[in-house]
C-alpha positions in Angstrom: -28.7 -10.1 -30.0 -30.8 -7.8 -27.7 -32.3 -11.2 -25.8 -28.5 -12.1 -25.4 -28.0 -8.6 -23.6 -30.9 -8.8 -21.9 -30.2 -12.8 -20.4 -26.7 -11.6 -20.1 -26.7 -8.5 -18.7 -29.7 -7.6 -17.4 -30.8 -4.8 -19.7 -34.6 -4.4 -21.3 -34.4 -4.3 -25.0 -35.9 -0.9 -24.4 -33.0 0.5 -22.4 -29.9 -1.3 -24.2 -29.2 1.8 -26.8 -29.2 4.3 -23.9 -27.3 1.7 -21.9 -24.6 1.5 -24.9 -24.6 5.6 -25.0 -24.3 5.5 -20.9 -21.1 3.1 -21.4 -19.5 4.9 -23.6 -19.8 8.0 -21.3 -18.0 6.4 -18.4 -15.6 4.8 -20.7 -14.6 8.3 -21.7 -14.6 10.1 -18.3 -12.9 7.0 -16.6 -10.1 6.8 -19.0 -8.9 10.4 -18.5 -9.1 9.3 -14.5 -7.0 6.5 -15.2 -4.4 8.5 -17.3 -4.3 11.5 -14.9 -4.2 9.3 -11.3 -0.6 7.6 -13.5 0.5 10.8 -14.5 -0.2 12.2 -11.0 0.9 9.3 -9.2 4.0 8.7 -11.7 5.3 12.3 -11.5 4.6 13.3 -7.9 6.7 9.8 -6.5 9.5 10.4 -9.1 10.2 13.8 -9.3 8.8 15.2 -5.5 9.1 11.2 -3.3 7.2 9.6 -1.4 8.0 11.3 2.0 5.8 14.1 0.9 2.3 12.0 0.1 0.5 12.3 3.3 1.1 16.1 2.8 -0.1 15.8 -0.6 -3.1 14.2 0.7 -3.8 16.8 3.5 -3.6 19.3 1.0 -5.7 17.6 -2.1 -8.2 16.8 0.7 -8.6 20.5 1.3 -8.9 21.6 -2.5 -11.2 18.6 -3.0 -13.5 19.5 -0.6 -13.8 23.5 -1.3 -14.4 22.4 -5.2 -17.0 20.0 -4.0 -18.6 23.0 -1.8 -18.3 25.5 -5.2 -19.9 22.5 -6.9 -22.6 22.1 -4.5 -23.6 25.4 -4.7 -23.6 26.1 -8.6 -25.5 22.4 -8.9 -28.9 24.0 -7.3 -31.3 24.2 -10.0 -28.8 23.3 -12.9 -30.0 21.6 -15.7 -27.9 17.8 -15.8 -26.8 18.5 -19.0 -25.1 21.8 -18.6 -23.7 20.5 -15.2 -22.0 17.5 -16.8 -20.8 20.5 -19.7 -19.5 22.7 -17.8 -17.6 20.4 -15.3 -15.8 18.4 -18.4 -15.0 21.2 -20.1 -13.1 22.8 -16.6 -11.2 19.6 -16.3 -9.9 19.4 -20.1 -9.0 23.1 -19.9 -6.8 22.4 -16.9 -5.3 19.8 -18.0 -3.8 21.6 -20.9 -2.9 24.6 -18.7 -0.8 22.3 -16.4 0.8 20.9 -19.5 2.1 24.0 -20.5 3.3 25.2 -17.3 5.2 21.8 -17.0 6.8 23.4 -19.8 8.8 25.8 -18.1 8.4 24.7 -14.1 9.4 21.3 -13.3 9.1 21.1 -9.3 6.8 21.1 -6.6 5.2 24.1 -7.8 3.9 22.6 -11.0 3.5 18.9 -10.1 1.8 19.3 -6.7 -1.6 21.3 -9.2 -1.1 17.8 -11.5 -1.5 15.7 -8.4 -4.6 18.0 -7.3 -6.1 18.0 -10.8 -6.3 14.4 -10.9 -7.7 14.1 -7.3 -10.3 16.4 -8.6 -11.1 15.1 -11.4 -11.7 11.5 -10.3 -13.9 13.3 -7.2 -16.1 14.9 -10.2 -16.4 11.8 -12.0 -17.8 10.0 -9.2 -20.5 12.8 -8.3 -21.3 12.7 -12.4 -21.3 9.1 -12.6 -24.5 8.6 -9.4 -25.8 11.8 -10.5 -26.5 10.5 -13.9 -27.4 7.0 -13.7 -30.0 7.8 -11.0 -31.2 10.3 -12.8 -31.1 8.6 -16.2 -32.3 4.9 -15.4 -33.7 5.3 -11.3 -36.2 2.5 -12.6 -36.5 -0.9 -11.1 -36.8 -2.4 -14.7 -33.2 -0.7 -15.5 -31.0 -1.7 -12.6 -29.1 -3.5 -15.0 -28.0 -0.6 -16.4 -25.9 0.1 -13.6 -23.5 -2.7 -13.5 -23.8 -2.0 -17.4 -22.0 1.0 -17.2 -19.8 0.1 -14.5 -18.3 -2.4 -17.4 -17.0 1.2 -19.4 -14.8 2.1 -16.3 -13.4 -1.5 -16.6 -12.5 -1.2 -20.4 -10.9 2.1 -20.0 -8.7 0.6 -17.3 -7.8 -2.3 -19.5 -7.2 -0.2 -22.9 -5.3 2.3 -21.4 -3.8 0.2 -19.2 -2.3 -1.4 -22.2 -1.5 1.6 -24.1 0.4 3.0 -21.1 1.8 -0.3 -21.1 3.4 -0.5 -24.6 3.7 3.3 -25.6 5.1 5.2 -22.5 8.1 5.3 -23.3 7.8 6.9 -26.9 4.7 9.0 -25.5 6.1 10.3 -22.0 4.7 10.8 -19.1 4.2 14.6 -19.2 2.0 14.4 -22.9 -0.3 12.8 -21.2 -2.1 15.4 -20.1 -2.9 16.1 -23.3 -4.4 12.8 -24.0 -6.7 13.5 -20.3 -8.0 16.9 -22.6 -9.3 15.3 -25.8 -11.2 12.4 -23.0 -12.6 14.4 -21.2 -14.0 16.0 -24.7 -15.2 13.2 -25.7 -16.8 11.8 -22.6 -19.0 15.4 -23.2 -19.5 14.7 -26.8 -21.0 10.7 -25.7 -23.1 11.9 -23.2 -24.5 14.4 -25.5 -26.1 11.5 -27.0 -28.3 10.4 -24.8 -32.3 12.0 -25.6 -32.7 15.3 -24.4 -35.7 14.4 -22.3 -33.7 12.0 -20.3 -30.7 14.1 -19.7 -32.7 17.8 -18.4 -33.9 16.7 -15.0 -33.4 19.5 -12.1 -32.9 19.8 -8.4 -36.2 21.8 -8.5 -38.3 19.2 -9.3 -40.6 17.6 -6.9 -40.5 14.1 -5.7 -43.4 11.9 -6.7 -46.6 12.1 -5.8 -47.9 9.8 -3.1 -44.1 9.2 -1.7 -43.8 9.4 2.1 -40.6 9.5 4.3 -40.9 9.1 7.5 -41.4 5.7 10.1 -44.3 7.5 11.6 -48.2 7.5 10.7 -49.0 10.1 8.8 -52.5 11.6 10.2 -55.6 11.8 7.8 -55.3 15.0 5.7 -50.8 15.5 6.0 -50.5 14.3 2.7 -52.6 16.7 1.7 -51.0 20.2 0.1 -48.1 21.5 -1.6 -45.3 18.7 -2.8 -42.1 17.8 -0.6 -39.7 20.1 0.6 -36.1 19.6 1.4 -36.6 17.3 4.4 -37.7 14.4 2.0 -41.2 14.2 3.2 -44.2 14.2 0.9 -46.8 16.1 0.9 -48.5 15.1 -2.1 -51.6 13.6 -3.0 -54.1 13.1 -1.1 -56.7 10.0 -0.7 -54.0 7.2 -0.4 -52.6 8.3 2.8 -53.2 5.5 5.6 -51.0 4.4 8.6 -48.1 2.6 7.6 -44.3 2.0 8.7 -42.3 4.5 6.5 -38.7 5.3 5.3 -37.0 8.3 7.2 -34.7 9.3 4.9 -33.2 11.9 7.3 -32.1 8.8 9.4 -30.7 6.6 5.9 -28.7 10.1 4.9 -26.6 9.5 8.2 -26.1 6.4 7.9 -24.6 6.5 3.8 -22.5 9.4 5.2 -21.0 7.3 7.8 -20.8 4.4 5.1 -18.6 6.5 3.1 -16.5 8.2 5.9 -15.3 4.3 6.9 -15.1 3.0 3.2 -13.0 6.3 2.0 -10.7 6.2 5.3 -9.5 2.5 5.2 -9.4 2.7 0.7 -7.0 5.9 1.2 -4.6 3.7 4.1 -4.1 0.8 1.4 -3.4 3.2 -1.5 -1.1 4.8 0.6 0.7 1.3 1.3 0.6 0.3 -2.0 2.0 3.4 -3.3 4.6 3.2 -0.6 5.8 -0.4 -2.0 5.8 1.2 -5.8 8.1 3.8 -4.8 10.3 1.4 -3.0 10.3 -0.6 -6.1 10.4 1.6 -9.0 11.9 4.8 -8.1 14.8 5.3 -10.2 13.0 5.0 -13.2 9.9 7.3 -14.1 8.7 5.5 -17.3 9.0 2.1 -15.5 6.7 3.3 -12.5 4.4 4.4 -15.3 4.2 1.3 -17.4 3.5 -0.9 -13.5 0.3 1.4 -12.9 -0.4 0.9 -16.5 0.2 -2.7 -16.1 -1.9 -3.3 -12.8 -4.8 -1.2 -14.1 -4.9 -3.5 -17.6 -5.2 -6.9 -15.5 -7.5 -5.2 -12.4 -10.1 -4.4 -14.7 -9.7 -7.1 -17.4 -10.5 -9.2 -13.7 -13.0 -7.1 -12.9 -14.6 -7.0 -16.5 -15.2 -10.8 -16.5 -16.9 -10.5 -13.1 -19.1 -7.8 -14.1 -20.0 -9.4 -17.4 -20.6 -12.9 -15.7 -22.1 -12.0 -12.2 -22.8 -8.4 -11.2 -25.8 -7.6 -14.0 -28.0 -10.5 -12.4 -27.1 -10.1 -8.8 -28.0 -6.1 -9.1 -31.8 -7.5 -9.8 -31.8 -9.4 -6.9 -34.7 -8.1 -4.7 -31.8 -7.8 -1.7 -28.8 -7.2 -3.7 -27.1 -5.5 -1.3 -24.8 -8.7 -0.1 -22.8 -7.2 -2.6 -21.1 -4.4 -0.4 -19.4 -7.0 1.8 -17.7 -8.3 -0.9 -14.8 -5.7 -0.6 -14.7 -5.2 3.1 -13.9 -9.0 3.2 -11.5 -9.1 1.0 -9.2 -6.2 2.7 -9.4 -8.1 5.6 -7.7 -10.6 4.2 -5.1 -8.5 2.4 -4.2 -6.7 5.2 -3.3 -10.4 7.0 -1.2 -10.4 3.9 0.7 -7.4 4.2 1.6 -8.1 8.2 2.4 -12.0 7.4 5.1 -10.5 4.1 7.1 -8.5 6.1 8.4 -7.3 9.5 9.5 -4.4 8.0 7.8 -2.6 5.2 5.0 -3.1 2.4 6.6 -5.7 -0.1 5.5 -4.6 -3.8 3.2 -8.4 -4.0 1.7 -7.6 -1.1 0.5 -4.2 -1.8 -0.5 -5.1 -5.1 -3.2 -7.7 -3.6 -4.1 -5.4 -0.9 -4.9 -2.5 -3.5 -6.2 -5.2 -6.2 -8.8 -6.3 -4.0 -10.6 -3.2 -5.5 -11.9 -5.6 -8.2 -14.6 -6.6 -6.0 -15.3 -3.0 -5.2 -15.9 -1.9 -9.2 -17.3 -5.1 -9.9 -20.0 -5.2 -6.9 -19.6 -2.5 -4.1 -19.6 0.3 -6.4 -22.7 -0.5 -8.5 -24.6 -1.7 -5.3 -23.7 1.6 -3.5 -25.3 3.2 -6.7 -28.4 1.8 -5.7 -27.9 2.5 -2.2 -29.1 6.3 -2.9 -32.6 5.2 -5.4 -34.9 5.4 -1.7 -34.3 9.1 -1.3 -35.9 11.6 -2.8 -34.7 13.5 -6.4 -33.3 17.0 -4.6 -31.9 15.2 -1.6 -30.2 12.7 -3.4 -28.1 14.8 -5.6 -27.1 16.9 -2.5 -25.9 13.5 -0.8 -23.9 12.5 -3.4 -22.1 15.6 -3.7 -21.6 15.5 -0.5 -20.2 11.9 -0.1 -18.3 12.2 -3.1 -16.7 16.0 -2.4 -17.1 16.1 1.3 -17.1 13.4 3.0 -14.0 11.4 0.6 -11.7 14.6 1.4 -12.5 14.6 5.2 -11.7 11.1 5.5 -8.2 11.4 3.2 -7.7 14.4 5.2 -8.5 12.6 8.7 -6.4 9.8 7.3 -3.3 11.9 6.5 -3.0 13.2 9.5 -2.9 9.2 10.8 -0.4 8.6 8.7 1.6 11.4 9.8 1.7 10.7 13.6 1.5 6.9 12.8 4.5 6.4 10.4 6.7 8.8 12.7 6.4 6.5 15.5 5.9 2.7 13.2 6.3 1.5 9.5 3.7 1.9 7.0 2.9 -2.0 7.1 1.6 -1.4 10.6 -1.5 0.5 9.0 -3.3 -2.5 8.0 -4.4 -3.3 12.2 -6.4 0.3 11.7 -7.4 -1.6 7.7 -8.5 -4.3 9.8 -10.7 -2.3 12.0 -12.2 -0.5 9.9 -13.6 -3.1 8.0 -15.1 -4.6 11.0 -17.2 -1.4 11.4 -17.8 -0.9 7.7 -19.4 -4.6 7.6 -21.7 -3.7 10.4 -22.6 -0.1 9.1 -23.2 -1.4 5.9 -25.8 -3.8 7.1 -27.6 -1.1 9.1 -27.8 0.9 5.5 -28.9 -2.4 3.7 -32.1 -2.9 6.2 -32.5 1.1 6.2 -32.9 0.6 2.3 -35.1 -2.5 1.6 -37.5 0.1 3.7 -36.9 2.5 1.5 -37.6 0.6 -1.4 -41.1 -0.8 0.3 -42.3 2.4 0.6 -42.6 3.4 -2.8 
């Protein structure tokens, strides 16, 4: 059974327990985003409509981006495994908060902190999610790993796709939120399990010795002294040091940031177009716009499971398997043809649905090959980056995006977005092969 894994998925028999506990961790965490972005998306639309969402997004872009800033700041020197604590605990706790309030408030007021929770929330679970499978399986022999666990944010799409599917109308939308608590408790209690010595690491370490970071020479006796600072360089180790083209990962930083700042921009215009044509469709019933996000999340990631399962495990231990992130770009290029080719007038429901299901090549390749994107840079400055990609850079871009939509849907209908889709991709295709050459550098140098 462990050779199948390891033909199959691309796991060392060494690494397939901690794999399994890694899993079950996302499985966990991901479910409670998948209930909360339905409860959030299903009550907002229904109860509050659509022609407040871009303000919703302004706004959640702002509150996402100060938590991320708080986070930033209380990560420095944090153990892993109290950061993943604390920040789980925080979530389940609000979730039950907002449930009782929704007791006794039932507008705006109540519903607008839902919608920000579950912004939050799936913001936090991204940072967690790099943060721990770099720092839990950065080896070369354990890339695997990370399509691996990628495959525990498919099954909680499919399961609770399904249950939303067949139980929402006995369950309701609103006792959800309890059901987002006990995940979030249990996606603590799973990655509790994995060994202590694999789960402590700190910002405060130093980066290995003998690791350089920039494209110049370094002169005979730079290498010698104290280890590396902020800046990524290394200063470590002495008698190895010879001339030698070298990753700058001051340079590679910029370029991921402006990776994510395209990626996040044209993802927020199609969920915005999609939830546009839900609305539309589904607004005079609550528990049938429940049981469609329900429904599309059980056959995205039941699509996405079977390419994950059958493709993504090998083509992550490709020496280049970067080819991967142009997977997704392509495929909203094409979906946005569709949307302008439905209708003159609006986002039909079929057409959203393909523009927003195209994700399946983003959780099945882009996301686990963006993973790897950050393994060149060093311990203390990758954590940084990916807090600040996944709680800075994602809210400026919904934020930047918002505002679009505003001015745009004033003057044009919402179908019109996909020429700026279309664009965007064309730059996100190019950027991303700048950050692909950047990172088989990278990946030399160590």
């Amino acid at each position: 059974m462990q050779r199948w894994f390891e033909g199959i998925l691309g796991v060392p028999a060494a690494e397939q327990r901690d794999a399994a506990m890694a899993l079950l961790y996302v499985f966990f965490a991901a479910s409670a985003c998948v209930v909360g972005r339905t409860v959030a998306d299903t009550l907002f639309l229904s109860r509050v409509g659509s022609d407040q969402l871009a303000s919703m997004y302004l706004v959640s872009a702002l509150v996402v981006g100060a938590t991320a800033m708080v986070y930033g700041r209380l990560a420095r020197g944090v153990s892993l495994r109290r950061l993943v604590a604390v920040t789980h605990l925080s979530l389940a706790a609000g979730a039950l908060i907002l449930r009782g309030f929704l007791l006794y408030f039932q507008g705006v007021s109540v519903i607008g902190p839902i919608y920000l929770l579950s912004e939050i929330q799936g913001a936090m679970s991204a940072i967690l999610f790099a943060t721990v499978l770099n720092e839990t399986f950065g080896g070369a022999s354990t890339r695997g790993v990370f399509g691996v666990a990628g495959i525990g944010s498919t099954l909680a799409g499919i399961v609770f796709g399904a249950v939303l599917v067949a139980e929402v109308d006995d369950l309701h939308v609103a006792n959800l939120l309890y059901a987002i608590a006990v995940l979030q408790i249990l996606a603590l209690v799973w990655f509790a399990t994995l060994p202590r010595g694999r789960a402590t690491a700190r910002t405060d370490q130093p980066p290995r010795i003998g690791r350089r970071s920039r494209l110049t020479p370094l002169p005979v006796g730079v290498a010698e002294g104290a280890a590396a600072g902020d800046d990524g360089t290394s200063r470590g180790g002495g008698s190895d040091a010879r001339p030698a083209e070298e990753f700058e990962s001051g340079a590679y930083r910029g370029w991921l940031v402006a990776l994510a700042l395209v990626q996040f921009l044209a993802i927020m215009l199609v969920g915005y177009q999609w939830k546009i044509a839900v609305n539309d469709t589904y607004h005079l019933s609550e528990d049938a716009m429940a049981a469609y996000f329900g429904g599309y999340y059980a056959i995205a990631n039941s699509v996405t499971l079977v390419f994950q399962v059958a493709f993504a495990g090998r083509l992550l231990k490709r020496r280049d398997p970067l080819s991967a992130l142009w997977m997704f770009p392509v495929a909203l290029l094409m979906s946005a043809g569709a949307i302008l080719f439905a209708s003159a007038g609006r986002v039909v429901l079929w057409a959203g649905t393909l523009s927003k299901g195209s994700e399946v090549l983003r959780r099945s390749f882009g996301d686990p090959a963006t993973q790897l994107l950050y393994h060149p840079l060093p311990q203390a400055m990758r954590r940084r980056v990916i807090a600040i990609i996944g709680g800075g850079v994602k809210p400026v871009a919904e934020a930047f995006g918002a505002l679009l939509i505003v001015e745009m849907t004033h003057l044009t209908a919402a179908r019109d977005l996909s020429y700026l889709v279309a664009a965007l991709v064309v730059v996100w295709i190019a950027v991303a092969w700048r950050c692909r050459q950047l990172y088989l550098t990278g990946e030399r140098s160590w």
